[in-house]
C-alpha positions as CSV (number, residue, x, y, z in Angstrom):
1,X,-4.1,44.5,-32.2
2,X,-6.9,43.2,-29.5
3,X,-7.6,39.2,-29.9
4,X,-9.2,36.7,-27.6
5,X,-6.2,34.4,-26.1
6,X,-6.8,31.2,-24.0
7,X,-4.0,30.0,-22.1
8,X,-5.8,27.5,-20.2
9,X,-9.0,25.1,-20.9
10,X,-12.2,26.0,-18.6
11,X,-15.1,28.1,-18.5
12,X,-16.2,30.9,-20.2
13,X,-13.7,33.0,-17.6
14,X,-10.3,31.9,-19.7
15,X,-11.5,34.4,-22.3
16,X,-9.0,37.1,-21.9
17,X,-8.6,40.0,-24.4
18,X,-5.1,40.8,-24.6
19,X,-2.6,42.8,-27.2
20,X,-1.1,40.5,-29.7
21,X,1.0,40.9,-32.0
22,X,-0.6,41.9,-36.2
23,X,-0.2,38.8,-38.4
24,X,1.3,39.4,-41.9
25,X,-0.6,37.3,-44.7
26,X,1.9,34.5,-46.9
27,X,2.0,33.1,-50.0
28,X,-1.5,32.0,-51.1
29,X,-2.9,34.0,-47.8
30,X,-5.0,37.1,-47.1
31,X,-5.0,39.6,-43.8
32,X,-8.6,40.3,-43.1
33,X,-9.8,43.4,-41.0
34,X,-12.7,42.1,-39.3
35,X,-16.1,43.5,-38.9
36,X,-18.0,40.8,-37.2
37,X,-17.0,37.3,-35.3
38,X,-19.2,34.2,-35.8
39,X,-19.3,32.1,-32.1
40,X,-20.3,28.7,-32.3
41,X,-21.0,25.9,-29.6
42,X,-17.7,24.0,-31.0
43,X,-16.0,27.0,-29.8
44,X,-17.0,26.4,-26.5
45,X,-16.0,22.6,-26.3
46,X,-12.6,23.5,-27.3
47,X,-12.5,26.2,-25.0
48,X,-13.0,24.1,-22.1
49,X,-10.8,21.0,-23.0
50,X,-13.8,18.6,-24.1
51,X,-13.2,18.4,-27.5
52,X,-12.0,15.6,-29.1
53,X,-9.4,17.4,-31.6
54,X,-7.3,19.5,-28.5
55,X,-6.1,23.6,-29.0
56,X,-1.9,24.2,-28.8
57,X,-2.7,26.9,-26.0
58,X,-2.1,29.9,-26.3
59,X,-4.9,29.5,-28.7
60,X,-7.6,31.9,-30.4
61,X,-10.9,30.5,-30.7
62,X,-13.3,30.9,-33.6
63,X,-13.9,29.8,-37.4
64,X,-16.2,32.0,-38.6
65,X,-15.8,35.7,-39.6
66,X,-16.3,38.2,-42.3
67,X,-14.8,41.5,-43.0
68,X,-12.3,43.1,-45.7
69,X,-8.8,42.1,-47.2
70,X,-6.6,44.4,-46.1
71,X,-3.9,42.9,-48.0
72,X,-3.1,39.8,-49.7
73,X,-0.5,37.3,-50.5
74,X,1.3,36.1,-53.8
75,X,-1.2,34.1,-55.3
76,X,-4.2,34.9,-53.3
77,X,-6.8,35.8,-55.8
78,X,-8.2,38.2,-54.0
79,X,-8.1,42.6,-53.8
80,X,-7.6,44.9,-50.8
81,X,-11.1,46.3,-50.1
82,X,-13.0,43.1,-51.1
83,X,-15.7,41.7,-48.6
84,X,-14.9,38.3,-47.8
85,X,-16.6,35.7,-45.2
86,X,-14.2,33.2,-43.8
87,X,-14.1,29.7,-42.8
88,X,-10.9,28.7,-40.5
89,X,-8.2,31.0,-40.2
90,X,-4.6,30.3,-39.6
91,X,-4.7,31.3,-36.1
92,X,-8.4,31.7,-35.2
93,X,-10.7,34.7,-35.5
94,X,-12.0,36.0,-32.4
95,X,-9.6,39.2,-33.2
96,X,-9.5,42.4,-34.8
97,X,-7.7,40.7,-37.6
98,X,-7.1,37.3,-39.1
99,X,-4.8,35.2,-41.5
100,X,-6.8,33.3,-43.5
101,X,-5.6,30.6,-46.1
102,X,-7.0,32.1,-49.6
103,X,-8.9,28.8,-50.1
104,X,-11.0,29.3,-46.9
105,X,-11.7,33.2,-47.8
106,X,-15.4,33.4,-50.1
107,X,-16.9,36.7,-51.6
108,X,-19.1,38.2,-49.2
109,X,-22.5,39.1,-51.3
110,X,-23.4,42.8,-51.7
111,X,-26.9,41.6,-50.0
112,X,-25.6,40.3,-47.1
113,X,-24.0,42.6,-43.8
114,X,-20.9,41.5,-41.8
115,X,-22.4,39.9,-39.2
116,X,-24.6,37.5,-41.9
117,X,-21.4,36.9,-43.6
118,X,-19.8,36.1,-39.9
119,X,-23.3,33.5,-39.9
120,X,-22.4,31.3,-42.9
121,X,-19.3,29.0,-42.2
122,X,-20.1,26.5,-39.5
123,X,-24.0,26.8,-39.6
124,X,-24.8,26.7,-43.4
125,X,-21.9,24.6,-44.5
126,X,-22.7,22.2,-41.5
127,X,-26.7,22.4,-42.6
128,X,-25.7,21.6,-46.5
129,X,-23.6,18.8,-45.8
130,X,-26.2,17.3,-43.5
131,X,-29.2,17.3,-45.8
132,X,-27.3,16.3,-48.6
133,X,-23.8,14.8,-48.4
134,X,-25.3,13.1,-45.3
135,X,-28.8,12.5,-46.1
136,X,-29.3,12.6,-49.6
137,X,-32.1,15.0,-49.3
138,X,-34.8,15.0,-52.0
139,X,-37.5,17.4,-53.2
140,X,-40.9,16.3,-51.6
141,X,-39.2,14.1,-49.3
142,X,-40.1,14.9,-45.6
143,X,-37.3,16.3,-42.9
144,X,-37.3,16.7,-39.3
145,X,-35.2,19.0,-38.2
146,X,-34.5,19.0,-34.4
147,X,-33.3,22.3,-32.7
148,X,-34.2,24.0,-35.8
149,X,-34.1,28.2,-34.4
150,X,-30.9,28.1,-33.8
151,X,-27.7,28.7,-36.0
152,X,-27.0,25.3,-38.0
153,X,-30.8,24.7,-37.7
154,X,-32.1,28.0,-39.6
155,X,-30.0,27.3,-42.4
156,X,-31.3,23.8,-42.6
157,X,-34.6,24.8,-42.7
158,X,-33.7,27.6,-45.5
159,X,-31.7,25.1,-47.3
160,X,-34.4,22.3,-47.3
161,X,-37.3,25.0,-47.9
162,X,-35.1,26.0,-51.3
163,X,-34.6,22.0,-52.2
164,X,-39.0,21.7,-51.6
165,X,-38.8,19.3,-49.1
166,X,-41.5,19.5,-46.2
167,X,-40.0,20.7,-43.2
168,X,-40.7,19.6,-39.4
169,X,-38.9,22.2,-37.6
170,X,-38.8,21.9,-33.6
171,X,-38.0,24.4,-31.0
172,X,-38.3,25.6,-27.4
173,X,-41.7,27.0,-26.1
174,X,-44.6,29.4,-28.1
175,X,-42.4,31.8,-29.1
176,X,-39.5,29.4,-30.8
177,X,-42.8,27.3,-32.4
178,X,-43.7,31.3,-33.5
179,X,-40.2,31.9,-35.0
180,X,-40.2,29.2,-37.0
181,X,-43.6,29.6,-38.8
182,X,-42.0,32.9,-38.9
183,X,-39.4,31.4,-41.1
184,X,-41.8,29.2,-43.3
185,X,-41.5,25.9,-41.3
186,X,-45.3,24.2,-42.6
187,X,-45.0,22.2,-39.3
188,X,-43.7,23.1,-35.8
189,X,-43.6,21.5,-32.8
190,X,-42.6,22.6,-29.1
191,X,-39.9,20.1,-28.2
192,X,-40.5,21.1,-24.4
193,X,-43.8,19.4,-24.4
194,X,-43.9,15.5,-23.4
195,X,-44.7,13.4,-26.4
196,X,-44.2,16.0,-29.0
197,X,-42.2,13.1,-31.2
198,X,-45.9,11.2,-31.5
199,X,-47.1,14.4,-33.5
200,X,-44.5,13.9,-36.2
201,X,-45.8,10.6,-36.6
202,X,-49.3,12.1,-37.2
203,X,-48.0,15.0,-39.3
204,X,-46.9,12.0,-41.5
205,X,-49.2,9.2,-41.8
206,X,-47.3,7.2,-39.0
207,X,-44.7,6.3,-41.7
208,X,-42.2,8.8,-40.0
209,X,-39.6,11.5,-41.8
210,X,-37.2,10.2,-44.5
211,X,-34.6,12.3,-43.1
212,X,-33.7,13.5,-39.6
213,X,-31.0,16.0,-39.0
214,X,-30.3,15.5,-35.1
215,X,-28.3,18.4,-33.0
216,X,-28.8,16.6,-29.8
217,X,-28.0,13.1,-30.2
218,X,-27.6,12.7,-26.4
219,X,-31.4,13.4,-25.8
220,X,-32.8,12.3,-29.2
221,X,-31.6,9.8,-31.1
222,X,-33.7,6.9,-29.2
223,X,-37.0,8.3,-30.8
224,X,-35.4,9.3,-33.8
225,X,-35.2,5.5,-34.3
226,X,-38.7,5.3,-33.5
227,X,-39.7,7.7,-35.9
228,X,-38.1,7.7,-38.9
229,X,-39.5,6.6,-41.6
230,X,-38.5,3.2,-43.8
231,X,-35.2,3.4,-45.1
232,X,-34.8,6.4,-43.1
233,X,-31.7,8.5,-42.8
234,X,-30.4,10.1,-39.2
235,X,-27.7,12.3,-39.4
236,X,-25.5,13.3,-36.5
237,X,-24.8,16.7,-36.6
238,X,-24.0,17.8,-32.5
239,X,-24.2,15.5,-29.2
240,X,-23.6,16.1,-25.8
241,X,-22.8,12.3,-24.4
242,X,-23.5,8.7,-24.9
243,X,-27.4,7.7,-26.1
244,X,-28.5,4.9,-25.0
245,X,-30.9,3.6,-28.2
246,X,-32.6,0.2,-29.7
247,X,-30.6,-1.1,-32.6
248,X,-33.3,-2.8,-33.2
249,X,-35.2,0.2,-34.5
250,X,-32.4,0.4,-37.2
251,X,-32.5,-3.2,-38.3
252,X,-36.1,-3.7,-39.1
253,X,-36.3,-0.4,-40.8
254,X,-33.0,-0.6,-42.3
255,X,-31.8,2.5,-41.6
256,X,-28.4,4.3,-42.0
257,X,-27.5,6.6,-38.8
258,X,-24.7,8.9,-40.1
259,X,-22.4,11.1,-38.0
260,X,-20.5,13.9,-39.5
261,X,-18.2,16.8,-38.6
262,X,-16.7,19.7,-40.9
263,X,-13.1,18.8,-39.7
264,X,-13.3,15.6,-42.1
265,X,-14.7,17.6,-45.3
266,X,-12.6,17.6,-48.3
267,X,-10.9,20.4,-50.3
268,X,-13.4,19.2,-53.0
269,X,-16.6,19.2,-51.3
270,X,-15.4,22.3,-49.7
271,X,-15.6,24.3,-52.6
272,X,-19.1,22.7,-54.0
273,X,-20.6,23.6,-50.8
274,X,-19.9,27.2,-50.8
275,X,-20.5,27.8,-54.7
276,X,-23.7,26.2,-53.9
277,X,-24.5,28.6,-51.2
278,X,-23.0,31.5,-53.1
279,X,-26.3,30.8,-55.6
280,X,-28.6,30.5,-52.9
281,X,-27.5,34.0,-50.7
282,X,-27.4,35.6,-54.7
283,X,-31.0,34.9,-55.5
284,X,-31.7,35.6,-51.8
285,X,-33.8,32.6,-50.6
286,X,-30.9,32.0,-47.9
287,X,-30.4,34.9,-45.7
288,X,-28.2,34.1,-42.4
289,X,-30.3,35.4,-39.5
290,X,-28.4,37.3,-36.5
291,X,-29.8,37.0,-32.6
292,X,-27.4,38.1,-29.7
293,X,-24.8,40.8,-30.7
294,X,-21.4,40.8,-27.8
295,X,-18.4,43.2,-28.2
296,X,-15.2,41.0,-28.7
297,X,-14.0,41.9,-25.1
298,X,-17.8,40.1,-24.0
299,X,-16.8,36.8,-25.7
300,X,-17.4,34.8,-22.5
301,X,-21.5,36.1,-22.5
302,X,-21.4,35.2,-26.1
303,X,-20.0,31.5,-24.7
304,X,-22.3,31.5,-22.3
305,X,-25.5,32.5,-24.3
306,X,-24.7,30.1,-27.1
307,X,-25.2,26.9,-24.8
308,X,-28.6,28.0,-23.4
309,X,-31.7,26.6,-24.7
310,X,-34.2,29.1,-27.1
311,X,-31.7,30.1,-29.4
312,X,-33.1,32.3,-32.0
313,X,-30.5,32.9,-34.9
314,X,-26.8,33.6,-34.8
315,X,-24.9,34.8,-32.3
316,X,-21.6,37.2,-33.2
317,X,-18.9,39.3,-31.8
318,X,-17.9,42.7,-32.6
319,X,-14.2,43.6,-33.0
């Protein structure tokens, strides 16, 4: 079978599709046929050596994927011919097939295609634990999402749209601001413009957001201090480098700045995450958006395109 192999850390460049031997599923395992490839920007920090948790090269990137079981281990409660969405695979899933522990395989909803199954693992479980293992999200409480048209940041806006909080969506230029009214963001702001942090405090009586869910901690976090609101909660979902902030800001509002990663989720939470996001893509008021489509051999445009600004959506590869 055809799989994306990296044998060295770098640049888009070290994706090479090569012929690999077909994994056979184990005990408590499934083999899954896949139909479409979820890329996310951790899978381009791994790629080039950045990361804090380092790949055993030769190593197949990707986490995310949906498709069908082709077959299935002893004890993996799952049939050949189901549709399944994955999260983590035994040896990645940028390939035209994938081993995937039967704990980290979900039902795929009739409602939803391949490539919005491929959408859900990183992005929505990410979004769910921010707003609420994180943050502690509450209905009418106000959140201010940052980077909020592209993967992880659509499904926090669906997520916190279906818990009735008021959203404060931001992304790049007229057309992102346009894309996410388009998605039912009540308030949304360019984050090109200078300033654009001030209008948050308008939009909310200068007594800031109650939550913040912060993609770009790097650039942000200083006027996320500013902004938030008493008692305020920041959560850390992606940075790029050091911030240099105010603790201050922090004291005198008491506020809790949280960091959080998927790696350290537990078997537990696991599961209550994606039962809870099984109701929500059933009654259909959380619906994975796709942007940028790449064939599998084209993963290194799909690492490239992932880490420019103006994302709108997901971006996946097609075995």
């Amino acid at each position: 079978m055809k799989a994306i192999v990296v044998e060295k850390f770098g640049g888009p460049e070290v994706l090479k599709l090569k012929d690999v031997p077909e994994p056979k599923a184990g005990q408590e395992q499934i083999l899954v046929a896949l139909k479409a490839i979820g890329v996310n920007p951790v899978d381009t920090y791994i790629r080039a050596g950045t990361y804090a948790r380092k790949a055993e090269l030769p190593w197949t990137p990707g986490a995310d994927a949906a498709g069908v079981v082709e077959s299935a281990g002893a004890g993996a409660p799952f049939k050949t011919g189901e549709r399944v969405y994955v999260h983590g695979a035994v040896g990645g899933v940028y390939a035209q097939k994938a081993v995937v522990e039967a704990s980290r395989a979900f039902p795929l909803p009739d409602a939803l295609s391949f490539e919005q199954g491929a959408a859900i693992g990183v992005p929505y479980a990410t979004a769910h634990r921010a707003l609420f293992q994180g943050g502690g999200a509450r209905r009418g409480e106000t959140v201010l999402i940052h980077g909020a048209s592209g993967g992880v940041g659509v499904a926090a806006v669906q997520l916190a749209l279906c818990a009735g909080m008021i959203v404060i969506g931001t992304a790049g230029g007229d057309d992102g601001v346009a894309f996410l009214k388009s998605l039912g963001v009540m308030y949304a702001l360019d984050h090109r413009k200078p300033g654009y942090v001030d209008e948050v405090l308008k939009l909310t009586d200068a007594k800031g957001p109650q939550l913040i869910v912060e993609m770009l901690a790097n650039v942000n976090l200083a006027e996320d201090l500013r902004v938030a609101a008493q008692r305020g909660h920041i959560v850390i979902v992606g940075s790029r480098g050091p911030a240099p902030i105010d603790p201050r800001y922090a004291m005198t509002k008491d506020l809790t700045v949280r960091g959080m990663s998927l790696w350290n989720m537990t078997e537990a939470e696991r599961e209550h995450v994606h039962a809870d996001l099984a109701k929500g893509f059933a009654s259909g008021r959380l619906k994975p958006l796709i942007g940028a489509k790449f064939p599998l051999a084209e993963a290194a445009k799909a690492h490239a395109a992932i880490l420019i600004p103006g994302a709108r959506g997901k971006i996946v590869l097609l075995p």
